[in-house]
Phi, psi and omega in degrees: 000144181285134173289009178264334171214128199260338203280173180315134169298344163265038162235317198283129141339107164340171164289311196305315168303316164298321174287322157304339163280326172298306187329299180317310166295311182262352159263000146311309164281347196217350192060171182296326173275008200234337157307141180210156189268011129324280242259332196292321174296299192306297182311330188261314173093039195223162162283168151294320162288341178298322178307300194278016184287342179281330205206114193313285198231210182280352188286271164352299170305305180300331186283319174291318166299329173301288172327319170290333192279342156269002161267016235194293206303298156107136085101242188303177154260327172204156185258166163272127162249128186269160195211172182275313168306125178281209337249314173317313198281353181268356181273330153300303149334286215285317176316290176316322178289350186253332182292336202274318177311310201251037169281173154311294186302312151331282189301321163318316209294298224282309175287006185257349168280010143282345151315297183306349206251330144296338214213319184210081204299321180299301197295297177304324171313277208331314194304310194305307151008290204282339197265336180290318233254337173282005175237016173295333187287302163302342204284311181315306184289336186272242244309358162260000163268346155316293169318296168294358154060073149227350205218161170287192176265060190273164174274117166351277205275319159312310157292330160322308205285315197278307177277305154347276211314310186278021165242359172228044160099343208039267184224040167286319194257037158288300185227076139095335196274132159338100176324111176302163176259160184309320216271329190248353141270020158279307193291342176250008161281338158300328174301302193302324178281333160314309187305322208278310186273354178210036168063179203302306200284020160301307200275148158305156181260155193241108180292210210294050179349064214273334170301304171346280161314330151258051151261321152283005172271357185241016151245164187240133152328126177285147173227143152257155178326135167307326181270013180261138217260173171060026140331092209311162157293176175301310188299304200307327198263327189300333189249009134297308172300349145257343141281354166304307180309307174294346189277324179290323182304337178288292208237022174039194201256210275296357174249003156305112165251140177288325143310324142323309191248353167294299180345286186306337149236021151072037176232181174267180180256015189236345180273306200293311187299343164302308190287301188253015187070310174210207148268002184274332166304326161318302206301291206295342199272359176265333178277334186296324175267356175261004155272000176270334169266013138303330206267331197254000200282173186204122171256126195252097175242144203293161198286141194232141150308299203273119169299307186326289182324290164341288255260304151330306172276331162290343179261002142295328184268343169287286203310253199354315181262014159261305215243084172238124206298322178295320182303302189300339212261337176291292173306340167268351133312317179238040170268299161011280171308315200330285183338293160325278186273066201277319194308313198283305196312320183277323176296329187285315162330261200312340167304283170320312162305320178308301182284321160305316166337298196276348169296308163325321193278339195274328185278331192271329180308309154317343192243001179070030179253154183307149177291101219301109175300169176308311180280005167266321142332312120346292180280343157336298175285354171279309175351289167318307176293314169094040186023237213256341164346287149280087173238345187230005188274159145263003177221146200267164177284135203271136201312342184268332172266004159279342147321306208291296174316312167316311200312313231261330190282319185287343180265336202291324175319281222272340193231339166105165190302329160321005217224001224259319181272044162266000000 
């Protein structure tokens, strides 16, 4: 017996077992790429060859421990307890659901289907699946509050699924913001959920949304130094920033080589390090820019009679620009990163939200409606985006059902789930 496990030999886990289980525990904790099968061995109390005797490589490994964890794991994220009030009991969901979410293990789950959704497209179907299929339990109670002509006629899960995305935020707290203490995710499963059954104007008005406003006042153009000697040309810097991009977007920042990507425009990894200092300057000076060119997006919508109708074509025009293959591939980069980057990951957010905001506060102000608090705001752009819903897919939804999904975003905003069978 190992002086590392003590227990009886009918209580300890085969190997195979043992290594998955340590393999679960650190890329759930570390991600796939910061994972290594040193530290997976060590966690297991195991060798490395006992590891590959099980498993060609880390790929591998990885594919398996996720599976197991779906097979383990069980269903649901929270369960429902019904109350006679529907909004008490969904303010109870959404609680229990974001603490269940913003376990280790929720959040592990979650980045590792965006591994998968790079590396192992069956495995990624299977996750997304698995996460639609964890909202079957609300799916249930709104079909019995359908039934029972307590709820409109709405479809169950597609609202489930719709009510989930706004209680935990979609991929704010993904990328990089801070975990609220139990007291602000109570308070803010009430928001979301008031928001979700009776619309914005439910929520206090936020008079001049001035955090908003300054979270976009606070971005800058990334510049390189002025003192930097051996200055690539314009072209030479333009087709580096770009393969530097697709290399991070591949292999996330530790399977990024810098050597690599010097190649590819026919430079040194010793020029690139002249021009950005190192590689997390690299890494960060790709994020900066593409949040300051997040920062510059403008939604333009024709002038409309129909609030809905407005509200509905911004909420088309958002989705279209969430569902850009560069966009989707950037957030699953730094749902990756958070750790790393948590400052860029929460600004790229908060950016993107931000500038939808103010197209919102301009359209509804124009249309002579109050003016939106933050966190309704907010979820207006998880609405829109439809939160994490494509982050994993392989195919984008086709233009008539981002119609649909707008529609659906622009009455829930403005009137609430009551108003959704209009």
């Amino acid at each position: 017996m190992s002086k590392t496990d003590r227990r009886p030999a009918e209580t300890r886990p085969d190997g195979r077992t043992q290594i998955l289980n340590a393999a679960g525990e650190v890329f759930f904790r570390e991600g796939f790429a910061r994972s290594s099968i040193d530290l997976i061995a060590a966690t297991a109390h195991m060798s490395k060859q006992s590891i590959y005797e099980h498993f060609a490589n880390k790929m591998e490994l990885f594919e398996a421990a996720v599976r197991r964890t779906l097979d383990t794991r069980g269903g649901a994220l929270a369960e429902v307890v019904a109350h006679d009030d529907v909004e008490r009991t969904l303010c109870d969901y959404g609680t229990a659901m974001f603490q269940s979410f913003a376990h280790p293990r929720g959040f592990g789950l979650f980045r590792a289907n965006i591994v998968a959704a790079n590396h192992f497209p069956e495995l990624a179907d299977e996750l997304h699946e698995h996460r639609l299929a964890s909202a079957g339990i609300l799916g249930d109670y709104f079909a019995e509050l359908v039934a029972s002509g307590r709820f409109p006629a709405v479809d169950p899960m597609a609202t489930a699924i719709r009510f989930g995305g706004g209680a935990v935020e979609g991929t704010r707290y993904f990328l990089g913001a801070p975990i609220p203490d139990d007291a602000a995710i109570e308070r803010l499963a009430a928001e979301s959920t008031h928001l979700f059954l009776h619309g914005y104007r439910e929520l206090p008005a936020n008079e001049g949304m001035a955090e908003l406003e300054d979270i976009l006042a606070s971005v800058e153009e990334p510049v390189l130094g002025a003192n930097v000697a051996l200055r690539l040309s314009d072209d030479k810097l333009s087709r580096l920033i770009e393969a530097a991009t697709d290399e991070f977007l591949e292999n996330a920042y530790t399977g990024t080589s810098v050597q690599k990507i010097a190649a590819q425009v026919r430079s040194s990894k010793a020029t690139v390090y002249r021009q950005f200092g190192n590689k997390e300057g690299l890494f960060r000076y790709l994020i900066e820019r593409e949040i300051f060119l997040s920062s510059q997006a403008d939604f333009t919508v024709p002038e409309r009679t129909d609030a809905v109708q407005a509200v509905t074509d911004l909420a088309r025009q958002v989705l279209d620009w969430h569902l850009t293959t560069a966009n989707i591939r950037t957030h699953r980069l730094l749902i990756q990163e958070a750790d790393f980057v948590p400052d860029l990951a929460r600004k790229f957010y908060d950016v993107r939200a931000a500038v939808v905001a103010r197209a919102l506060d301009r359209l509804l102000q124009a249309h002579g409606l109050p003016r939106p608090a933050t966190h309704a705001a907010r979820a207006f752009y998880v609405h829109a985006t439809f939160a994490v819903r494509f982050l994993t897919v392989r195919q984008f939804p086709e233009p008539a059902q981002r119609d649909a999904y707008s529609r659906e975003a622009a009455i829930l905003f403005l009137k609430g789930i009551g108003a959704t069978a209009a």
